[in-house]
DSSP file (Angstrom, degrees, kcal/mol; ACC not computed):
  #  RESIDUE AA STRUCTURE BP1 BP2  ACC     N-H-->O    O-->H-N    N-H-->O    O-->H-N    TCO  KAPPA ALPHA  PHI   PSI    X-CA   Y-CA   Z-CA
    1    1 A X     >        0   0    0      0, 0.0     4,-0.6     0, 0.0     5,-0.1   0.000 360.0 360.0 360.0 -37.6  146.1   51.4  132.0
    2    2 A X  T  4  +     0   0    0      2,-0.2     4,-0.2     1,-0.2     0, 0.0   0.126 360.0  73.0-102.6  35.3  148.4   53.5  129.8
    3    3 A X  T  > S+     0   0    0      2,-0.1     4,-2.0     3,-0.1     5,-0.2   0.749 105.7  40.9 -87.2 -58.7  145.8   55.7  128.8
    4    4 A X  H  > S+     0   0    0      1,-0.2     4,-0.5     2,-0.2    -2,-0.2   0.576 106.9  58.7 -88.5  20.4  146.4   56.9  132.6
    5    5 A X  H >X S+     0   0    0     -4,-0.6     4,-1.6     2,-0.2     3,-1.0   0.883 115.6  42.9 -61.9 -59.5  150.2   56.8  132.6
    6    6 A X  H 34 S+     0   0    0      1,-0.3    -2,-0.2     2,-0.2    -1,-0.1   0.678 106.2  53.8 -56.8 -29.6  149.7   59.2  129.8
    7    7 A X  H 3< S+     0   0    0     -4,-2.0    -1,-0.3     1,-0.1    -2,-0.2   0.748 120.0  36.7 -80.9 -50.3  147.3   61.1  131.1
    8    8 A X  H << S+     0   0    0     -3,-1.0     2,-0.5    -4,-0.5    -2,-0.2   0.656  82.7 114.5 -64.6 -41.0  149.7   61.6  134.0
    9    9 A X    ><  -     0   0    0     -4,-1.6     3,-2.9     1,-0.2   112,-0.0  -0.285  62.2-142.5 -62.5 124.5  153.2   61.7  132.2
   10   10 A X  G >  S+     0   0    0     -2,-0.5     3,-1.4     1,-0.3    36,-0.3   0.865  93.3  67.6 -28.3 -53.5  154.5   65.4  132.8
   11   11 A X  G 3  S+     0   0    0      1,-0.3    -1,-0.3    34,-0.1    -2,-0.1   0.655 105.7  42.9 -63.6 -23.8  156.0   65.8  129.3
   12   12 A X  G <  S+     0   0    0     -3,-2.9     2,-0.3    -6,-0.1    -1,-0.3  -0.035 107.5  51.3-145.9  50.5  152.5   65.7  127.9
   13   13 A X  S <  S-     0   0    0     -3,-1.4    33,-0.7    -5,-0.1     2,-0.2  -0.972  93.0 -77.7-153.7-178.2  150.2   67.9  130.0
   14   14 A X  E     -a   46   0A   0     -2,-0.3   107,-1.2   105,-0.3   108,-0.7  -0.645  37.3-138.4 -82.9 146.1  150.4   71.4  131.3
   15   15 A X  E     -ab  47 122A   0     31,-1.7    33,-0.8   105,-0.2     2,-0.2  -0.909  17.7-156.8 -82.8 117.8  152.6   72.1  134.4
   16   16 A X  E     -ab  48 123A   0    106,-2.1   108,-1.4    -2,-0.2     2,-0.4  -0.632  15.2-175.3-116.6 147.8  150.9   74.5  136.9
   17   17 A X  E     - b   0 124A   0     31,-0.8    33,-0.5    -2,-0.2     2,-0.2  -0.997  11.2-142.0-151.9 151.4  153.1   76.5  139.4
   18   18 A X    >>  -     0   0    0    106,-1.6     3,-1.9    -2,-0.4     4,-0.5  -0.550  34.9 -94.3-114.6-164.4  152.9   78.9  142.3
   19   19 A X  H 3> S+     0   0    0      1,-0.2     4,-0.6     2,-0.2   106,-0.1   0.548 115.9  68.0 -66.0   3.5  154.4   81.7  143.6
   20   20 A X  H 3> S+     0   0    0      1,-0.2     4,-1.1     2,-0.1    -1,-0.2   0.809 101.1  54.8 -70.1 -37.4  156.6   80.0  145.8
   21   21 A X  H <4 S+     0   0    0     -3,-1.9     4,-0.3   103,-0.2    -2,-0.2   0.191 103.1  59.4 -90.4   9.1  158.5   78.7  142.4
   22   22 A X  H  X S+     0   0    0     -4,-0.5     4,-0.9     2,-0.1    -1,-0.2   0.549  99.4  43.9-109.4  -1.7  158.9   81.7  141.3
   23   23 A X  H  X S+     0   0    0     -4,-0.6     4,-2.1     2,-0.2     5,-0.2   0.884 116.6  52.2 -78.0 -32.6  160.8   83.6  143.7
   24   24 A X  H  X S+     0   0    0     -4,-1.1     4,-1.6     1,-0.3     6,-0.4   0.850 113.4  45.1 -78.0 -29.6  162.8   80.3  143.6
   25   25 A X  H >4 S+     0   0    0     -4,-0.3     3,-0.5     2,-0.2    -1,-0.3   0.948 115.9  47.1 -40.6 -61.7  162.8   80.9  139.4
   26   26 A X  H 3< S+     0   0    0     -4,-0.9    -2,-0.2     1,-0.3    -3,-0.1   0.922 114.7  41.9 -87.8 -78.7  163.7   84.4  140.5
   27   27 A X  H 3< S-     0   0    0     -4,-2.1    -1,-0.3     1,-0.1    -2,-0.2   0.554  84.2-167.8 -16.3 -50.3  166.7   82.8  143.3
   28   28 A X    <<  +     0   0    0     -4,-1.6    -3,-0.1    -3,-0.5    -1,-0.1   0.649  57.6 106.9  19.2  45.4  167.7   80.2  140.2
   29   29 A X        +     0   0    0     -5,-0.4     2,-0.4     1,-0.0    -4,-0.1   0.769  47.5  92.1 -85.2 -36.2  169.8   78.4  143.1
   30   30 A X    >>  -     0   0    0     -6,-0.4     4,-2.1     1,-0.2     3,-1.4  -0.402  62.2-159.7 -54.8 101.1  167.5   75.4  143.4
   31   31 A X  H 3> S+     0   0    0     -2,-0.4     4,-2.4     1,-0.3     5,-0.2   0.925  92.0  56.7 -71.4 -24.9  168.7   72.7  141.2
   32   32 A X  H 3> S+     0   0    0      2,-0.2     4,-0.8     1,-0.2    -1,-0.3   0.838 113.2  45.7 -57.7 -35.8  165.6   70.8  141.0
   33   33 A X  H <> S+     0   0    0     -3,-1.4     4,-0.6     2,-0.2     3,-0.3   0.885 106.2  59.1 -65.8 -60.7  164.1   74.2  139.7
   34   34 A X  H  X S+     0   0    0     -4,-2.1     4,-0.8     3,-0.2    -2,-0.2   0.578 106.0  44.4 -59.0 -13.0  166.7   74.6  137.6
   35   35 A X  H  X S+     0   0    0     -4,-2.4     4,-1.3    -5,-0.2    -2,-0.2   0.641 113.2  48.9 -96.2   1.5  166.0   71.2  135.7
   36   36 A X  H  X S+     0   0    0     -4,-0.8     4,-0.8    -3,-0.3    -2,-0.2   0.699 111.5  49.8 -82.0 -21.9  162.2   71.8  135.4
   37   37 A X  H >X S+     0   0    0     -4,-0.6     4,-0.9     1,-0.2     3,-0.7   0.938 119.6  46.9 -92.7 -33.4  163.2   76.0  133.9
   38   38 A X  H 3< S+     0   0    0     -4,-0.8     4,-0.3     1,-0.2     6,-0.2   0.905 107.5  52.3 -44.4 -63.5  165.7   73.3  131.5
   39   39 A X  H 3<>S+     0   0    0     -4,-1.3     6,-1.9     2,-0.2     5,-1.3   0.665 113.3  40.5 -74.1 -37.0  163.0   71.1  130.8
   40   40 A X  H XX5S+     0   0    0     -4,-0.8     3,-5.0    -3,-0.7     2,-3.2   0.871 111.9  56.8 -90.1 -79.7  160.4   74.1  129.4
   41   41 A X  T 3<5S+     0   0    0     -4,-0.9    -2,-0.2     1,-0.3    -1,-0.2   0.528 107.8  48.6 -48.4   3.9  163.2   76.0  127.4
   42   42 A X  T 345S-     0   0    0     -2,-3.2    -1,-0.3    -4,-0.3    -2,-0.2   0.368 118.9-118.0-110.3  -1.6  163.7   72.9  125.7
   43   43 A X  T <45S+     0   0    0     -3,-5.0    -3,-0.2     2,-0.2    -2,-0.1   0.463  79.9 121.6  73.4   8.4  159.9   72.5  125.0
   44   44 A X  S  <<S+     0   0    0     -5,-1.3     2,-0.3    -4,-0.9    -4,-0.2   0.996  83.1  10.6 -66.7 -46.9  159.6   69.1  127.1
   45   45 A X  S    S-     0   0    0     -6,-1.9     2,-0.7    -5,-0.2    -2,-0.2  -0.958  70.0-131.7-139.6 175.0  157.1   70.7  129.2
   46   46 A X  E     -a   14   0A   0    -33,-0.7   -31,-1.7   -36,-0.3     2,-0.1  -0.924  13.6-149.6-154.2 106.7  155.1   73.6  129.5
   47   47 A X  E     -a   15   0A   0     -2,-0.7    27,-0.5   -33,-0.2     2,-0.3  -0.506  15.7-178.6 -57.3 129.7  154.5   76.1  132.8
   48   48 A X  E     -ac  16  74A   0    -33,-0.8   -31,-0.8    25,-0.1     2,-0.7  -0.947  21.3-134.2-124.9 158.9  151.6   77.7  133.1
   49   49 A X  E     - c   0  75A   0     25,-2.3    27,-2.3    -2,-0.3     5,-0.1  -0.881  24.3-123.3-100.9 110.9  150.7   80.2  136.0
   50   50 A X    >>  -     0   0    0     -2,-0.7     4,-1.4   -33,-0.5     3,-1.4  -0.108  27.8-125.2 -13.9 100.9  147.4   79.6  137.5
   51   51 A X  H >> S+     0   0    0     26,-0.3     4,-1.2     1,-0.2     3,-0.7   0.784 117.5  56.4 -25.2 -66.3  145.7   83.4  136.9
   52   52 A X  H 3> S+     0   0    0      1,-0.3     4,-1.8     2,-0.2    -1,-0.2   0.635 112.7  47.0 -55.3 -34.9  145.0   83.7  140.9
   53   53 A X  H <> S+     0   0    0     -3,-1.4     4,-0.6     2,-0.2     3,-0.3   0.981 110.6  48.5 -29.1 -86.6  149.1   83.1  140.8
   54   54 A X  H XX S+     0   0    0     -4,-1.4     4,-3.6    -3,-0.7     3,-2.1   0.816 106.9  57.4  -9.0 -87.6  149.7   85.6  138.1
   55   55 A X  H 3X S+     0   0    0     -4,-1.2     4,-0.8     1,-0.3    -1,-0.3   0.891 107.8  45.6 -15.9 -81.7  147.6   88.0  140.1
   56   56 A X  H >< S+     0   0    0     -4,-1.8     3,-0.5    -3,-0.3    -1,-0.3   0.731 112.1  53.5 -71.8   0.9  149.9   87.7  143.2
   57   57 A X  H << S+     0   0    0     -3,-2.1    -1,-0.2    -4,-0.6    -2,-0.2   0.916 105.4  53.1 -38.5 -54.3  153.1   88.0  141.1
   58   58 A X  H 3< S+     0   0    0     -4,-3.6    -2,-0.2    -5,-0.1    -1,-0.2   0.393  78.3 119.0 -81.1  12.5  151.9   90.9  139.7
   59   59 A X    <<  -     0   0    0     -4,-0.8     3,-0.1    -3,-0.5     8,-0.1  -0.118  69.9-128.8 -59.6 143.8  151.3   92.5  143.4
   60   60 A X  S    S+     0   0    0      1,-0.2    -1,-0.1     7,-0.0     4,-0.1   0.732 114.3  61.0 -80.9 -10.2  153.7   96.0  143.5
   61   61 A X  S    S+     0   0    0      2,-0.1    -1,-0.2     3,-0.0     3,-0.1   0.915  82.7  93.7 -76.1 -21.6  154.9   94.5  146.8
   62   62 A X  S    S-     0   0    0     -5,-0.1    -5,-0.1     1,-0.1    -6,-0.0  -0.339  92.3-106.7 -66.6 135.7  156.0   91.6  144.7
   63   63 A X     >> -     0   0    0      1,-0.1     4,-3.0     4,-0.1     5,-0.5  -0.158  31.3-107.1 -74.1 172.9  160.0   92.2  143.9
   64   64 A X  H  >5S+     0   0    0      1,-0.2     4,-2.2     2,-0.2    -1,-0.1   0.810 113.6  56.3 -57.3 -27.7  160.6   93.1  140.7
   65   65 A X  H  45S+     0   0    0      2,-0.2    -1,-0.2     3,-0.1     4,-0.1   0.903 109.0  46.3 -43.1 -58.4  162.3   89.5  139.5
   66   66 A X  H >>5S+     0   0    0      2,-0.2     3,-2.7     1,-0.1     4,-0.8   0.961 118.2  50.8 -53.0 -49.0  159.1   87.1  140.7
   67   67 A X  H >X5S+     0   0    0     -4,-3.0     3,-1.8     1,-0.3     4,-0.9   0.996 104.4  52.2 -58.8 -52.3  157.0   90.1  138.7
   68   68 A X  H >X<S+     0   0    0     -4,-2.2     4,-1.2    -5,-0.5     3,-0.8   0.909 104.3  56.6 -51.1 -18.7  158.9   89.9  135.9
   69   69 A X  H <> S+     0   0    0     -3,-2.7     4,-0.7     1,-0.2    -1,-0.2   0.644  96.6  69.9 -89.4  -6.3  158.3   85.7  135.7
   70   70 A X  H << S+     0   0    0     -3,-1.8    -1,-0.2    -4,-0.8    -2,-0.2   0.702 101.0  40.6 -65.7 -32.5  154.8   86.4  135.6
   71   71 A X  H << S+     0   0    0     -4,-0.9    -2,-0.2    -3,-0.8    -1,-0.1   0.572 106.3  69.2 -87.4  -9.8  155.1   87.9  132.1
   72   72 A X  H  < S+     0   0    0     -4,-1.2     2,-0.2    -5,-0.3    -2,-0.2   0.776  94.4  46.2 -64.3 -31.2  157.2   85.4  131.3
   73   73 A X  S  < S-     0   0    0     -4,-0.7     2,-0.1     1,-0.1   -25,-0.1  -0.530  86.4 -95.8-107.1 149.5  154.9   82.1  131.1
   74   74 A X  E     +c   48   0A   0    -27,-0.5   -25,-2.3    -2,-0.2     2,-0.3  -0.431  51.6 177.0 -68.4 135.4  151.6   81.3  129.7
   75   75 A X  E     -c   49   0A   0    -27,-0.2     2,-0.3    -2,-0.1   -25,-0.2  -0.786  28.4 -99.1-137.4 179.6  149.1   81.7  132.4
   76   76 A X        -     0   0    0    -27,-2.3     2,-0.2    -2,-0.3   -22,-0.1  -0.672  32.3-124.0-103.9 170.3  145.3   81.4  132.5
   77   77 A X        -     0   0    0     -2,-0.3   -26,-0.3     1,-0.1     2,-0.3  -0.470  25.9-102.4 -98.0-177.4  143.0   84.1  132.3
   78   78 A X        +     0   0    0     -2,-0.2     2,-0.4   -27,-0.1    -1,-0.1  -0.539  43.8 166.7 -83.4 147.1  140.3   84.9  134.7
   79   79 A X        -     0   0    0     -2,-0.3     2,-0.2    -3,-0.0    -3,-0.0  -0.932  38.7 -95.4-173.7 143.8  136.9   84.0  133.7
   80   80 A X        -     0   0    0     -2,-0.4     2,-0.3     1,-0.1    -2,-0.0  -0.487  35.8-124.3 -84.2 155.3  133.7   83.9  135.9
   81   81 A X        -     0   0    0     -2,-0.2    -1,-0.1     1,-0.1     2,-0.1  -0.549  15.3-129.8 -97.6 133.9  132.5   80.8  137.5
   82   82 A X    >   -     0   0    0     -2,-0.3     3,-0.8     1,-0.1     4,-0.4  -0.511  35.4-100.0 -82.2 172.9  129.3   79.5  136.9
   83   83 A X  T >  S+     0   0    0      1,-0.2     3,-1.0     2,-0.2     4,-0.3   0.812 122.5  52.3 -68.5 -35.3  127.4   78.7  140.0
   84   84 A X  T 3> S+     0   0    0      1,-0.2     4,-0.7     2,-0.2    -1,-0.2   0.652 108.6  55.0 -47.0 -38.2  127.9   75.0  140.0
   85   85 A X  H <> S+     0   0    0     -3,-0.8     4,-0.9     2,-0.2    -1,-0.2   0.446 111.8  44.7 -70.5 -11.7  132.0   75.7  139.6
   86   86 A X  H <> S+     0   0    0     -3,-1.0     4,-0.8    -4,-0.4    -2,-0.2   0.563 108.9  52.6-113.7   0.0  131.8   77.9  142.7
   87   87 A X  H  > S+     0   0    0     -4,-0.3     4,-2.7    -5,-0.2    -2,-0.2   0.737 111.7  52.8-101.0 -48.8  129.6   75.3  144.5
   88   88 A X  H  X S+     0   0    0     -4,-0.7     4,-1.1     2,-0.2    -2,-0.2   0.785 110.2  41.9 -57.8 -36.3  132.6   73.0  143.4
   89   89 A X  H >X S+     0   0    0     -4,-0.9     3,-2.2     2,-0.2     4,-1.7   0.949 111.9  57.2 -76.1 -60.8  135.7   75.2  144.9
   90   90 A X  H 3X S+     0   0    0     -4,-0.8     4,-2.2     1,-0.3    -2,-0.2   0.703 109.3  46.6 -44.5 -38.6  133.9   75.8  148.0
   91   91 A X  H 3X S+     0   0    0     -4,-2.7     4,-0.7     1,-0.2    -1,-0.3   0.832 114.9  39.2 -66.3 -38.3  133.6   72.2  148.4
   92   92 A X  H <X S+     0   0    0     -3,-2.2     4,-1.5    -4,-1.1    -2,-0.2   0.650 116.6  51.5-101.4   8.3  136.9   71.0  147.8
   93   93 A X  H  X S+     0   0    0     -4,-1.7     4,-1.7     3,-0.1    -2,-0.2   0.804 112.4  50.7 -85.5 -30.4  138.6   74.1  149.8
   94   94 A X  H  < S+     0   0    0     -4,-2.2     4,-0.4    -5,-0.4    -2,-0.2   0.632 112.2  44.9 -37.9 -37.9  136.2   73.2  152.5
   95   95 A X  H  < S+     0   0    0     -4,-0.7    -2,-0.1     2,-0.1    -3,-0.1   0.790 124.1  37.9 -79.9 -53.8  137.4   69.1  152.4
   96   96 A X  H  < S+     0   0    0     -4,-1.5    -2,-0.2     1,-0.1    -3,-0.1   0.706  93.5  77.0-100.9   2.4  140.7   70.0  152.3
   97   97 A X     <  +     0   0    0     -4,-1.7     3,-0.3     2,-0.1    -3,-0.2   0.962  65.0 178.6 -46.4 -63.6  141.1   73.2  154.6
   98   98 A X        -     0   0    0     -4,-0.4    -2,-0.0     1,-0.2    -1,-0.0  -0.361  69.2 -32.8  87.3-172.4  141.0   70.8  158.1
   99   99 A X  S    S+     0   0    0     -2,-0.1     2,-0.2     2,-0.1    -1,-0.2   0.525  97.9 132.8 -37.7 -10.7  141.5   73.3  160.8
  100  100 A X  S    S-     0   0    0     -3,-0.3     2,-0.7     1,-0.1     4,-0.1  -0.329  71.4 -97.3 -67.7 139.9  143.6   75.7  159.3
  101  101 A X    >>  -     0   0    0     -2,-0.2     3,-1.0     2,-0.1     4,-0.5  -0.133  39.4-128.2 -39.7  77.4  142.7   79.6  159.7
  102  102 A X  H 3> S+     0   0    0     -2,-0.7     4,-3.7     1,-0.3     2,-0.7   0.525 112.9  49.9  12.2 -69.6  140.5   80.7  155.8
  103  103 A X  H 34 S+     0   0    0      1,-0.3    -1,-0.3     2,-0.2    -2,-0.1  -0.021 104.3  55.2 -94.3  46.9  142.7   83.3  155.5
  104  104 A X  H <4 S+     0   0    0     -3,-1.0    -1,-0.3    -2,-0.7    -2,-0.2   0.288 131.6   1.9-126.6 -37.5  146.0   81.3  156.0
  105  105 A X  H  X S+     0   0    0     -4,-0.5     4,-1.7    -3,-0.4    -2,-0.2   0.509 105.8  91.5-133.0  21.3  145.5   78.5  153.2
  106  106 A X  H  X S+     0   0    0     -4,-3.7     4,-1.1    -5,-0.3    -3,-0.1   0.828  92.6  46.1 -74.6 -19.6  142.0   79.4  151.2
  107  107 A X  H  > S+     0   0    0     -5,-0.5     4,-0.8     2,-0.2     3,-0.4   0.955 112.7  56.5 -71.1 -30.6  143.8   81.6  148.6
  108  108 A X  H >> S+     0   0    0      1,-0.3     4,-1.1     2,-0.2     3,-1.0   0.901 117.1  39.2 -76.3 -54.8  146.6   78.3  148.3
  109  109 A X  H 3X S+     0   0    0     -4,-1.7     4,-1.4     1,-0.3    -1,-0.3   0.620  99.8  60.8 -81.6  -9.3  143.8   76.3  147.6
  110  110 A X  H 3X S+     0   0    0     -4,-1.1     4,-3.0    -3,-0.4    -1,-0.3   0.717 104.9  55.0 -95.5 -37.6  142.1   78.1  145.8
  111  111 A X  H <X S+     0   0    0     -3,-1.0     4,-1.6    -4,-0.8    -2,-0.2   0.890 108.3  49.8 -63.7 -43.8  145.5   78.0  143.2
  112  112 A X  H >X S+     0   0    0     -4,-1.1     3,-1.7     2,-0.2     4,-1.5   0.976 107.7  54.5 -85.7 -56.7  145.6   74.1  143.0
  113  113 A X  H 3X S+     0   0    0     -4,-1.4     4,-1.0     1,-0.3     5,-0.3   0.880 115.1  41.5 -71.9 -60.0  141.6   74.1  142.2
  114  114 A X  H 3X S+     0   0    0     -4,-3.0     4,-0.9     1,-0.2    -1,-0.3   0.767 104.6  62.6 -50.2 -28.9  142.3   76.4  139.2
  115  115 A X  H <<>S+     0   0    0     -3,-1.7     5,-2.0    -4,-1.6    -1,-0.2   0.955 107.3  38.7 -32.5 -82.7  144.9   74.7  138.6
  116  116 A X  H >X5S+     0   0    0     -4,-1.5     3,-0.7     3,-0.2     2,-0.5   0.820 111.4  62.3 -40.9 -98.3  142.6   71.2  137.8
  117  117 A X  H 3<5S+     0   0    0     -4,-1.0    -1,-0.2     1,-0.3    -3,-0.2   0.413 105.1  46.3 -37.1 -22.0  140.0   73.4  136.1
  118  118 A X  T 3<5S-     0   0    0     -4,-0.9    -1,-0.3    -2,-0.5    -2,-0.1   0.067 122.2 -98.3-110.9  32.1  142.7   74.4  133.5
  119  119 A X  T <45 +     0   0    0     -3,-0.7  -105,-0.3     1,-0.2    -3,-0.2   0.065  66.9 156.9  94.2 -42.4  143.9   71.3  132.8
  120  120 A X     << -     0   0    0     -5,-2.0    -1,-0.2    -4,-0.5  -105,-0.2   0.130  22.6-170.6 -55.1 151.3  147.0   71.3  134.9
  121  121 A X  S    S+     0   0    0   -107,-1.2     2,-0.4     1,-0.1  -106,-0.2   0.735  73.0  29.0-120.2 -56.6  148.0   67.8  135.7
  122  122 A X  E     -b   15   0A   0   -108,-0.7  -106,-2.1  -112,-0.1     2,-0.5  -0.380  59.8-154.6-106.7 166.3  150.5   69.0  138.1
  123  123 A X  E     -b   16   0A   0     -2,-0.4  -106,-0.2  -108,-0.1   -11,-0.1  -0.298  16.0-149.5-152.5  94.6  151.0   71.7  140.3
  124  124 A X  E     +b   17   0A   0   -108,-1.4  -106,-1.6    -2,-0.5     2,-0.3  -0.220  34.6 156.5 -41.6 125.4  154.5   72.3  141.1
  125  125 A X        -     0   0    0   -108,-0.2    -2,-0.0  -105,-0.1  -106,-0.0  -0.999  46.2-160.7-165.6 157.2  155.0   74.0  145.3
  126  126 A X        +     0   0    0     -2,-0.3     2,-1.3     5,-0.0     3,-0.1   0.074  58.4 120.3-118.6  13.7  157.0   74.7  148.3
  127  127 A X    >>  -     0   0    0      1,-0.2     3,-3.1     2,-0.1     4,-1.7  -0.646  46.5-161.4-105.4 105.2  154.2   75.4  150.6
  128  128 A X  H 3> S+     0   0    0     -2,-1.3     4,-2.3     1,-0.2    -1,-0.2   0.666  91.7  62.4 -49.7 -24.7  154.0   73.1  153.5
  129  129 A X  H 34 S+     0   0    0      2,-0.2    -1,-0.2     1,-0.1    -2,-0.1   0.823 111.8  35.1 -44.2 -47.8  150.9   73.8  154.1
  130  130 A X  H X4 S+     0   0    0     -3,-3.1     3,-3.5     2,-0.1     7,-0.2   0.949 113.9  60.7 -72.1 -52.6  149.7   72.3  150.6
  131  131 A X  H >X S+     0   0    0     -4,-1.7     3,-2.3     1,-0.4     4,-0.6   0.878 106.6  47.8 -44.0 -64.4  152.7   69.3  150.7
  132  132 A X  T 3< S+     0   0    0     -4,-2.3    -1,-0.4     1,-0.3     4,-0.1   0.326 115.3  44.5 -81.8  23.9  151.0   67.9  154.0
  133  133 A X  T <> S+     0   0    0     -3,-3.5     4,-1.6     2,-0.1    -1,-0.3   0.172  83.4  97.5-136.5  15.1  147.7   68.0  152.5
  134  134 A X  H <> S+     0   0    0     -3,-2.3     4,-0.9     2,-0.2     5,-0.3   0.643  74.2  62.5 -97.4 -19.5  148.5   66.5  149.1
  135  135 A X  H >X S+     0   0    0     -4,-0.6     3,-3.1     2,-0.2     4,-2.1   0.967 111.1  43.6 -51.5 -65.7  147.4   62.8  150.0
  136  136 A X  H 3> S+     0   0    0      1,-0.4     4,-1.1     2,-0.2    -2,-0.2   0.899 114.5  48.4 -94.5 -22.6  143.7   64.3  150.4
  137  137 A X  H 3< S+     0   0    0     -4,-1.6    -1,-0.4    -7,-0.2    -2,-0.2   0.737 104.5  55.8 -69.8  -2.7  143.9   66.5  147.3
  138  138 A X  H << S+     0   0    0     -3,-3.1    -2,-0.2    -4,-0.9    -1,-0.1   0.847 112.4  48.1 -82.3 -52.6  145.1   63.7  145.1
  139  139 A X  H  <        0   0    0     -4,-2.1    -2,-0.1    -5,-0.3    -3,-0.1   0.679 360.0 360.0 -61.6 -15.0  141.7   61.7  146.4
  140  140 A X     <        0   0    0     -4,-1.1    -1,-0.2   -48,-0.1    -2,-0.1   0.627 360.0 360.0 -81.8 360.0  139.2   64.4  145.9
């Protein structure tokens, strides 16, 4: 049993985030934001950005603040998926889409699966979309 407390505790796995938490980084109004950007500059835990994240930071529509928090944080690289891994997103963006419209939450999911794959224990968001769907990603 405290194998998975540990396994779990924040403070000692990687923190995954998307772009929603970094315009709110960008914003620095949010105090809840502001004690998680506390928490890493003090080395208690450690942001990483999900490449596929990274990627829409670094969009030229993105303003120039969010872009800039993209270079700031350790992020994952890109790296091709063997077939068995692509058999594996498909499946669980497929379980958890429900009705919603591909191109309205497959790319969102697509961040929390990379997320898992790289370790990430959590995966920090503002996106209601994910938030009412985080019961049936916690079960898959």
């Amino acid at each position: 049993m405290s194998g998975v407390a540990l396994a779990l505790n924040p403070f000692l796995c990687n923190v995954h985030f998307d772009s929603m938490i970094a315009d709110e980084i960008s914003a620095g109004e949010a105090p809840s934001i502001a004690r998680i950007m506390s928490l890493e500059a003090q080395g208690e835990i450690g942001l990483v950005i999900p490449q596929s994240v990274r990627a829409e930071l670094l969009r030229t529509t993105t303003p120039p603040t969010p872009r800039a928090i993209a270079s700031q944080h350790i992020f994952t690289l890109p790296v091709t998926l063997t077939a068995e891994e692509l058999e594996e997103r498909a499946a669980f963006i497929n379980a958890v889409r429900g009705n919603a419209a591909p191109e309205n939450i497959d790319a969102d999911l697509r961040h929390v699966w990379e997320a898992a794959k790289y370790g990430g224990r959590y995966f920090i968001t503002l996106d209601k979309r994910l938030l009412r769907r985080a019961g049936m990603i916690l079960n898959l």
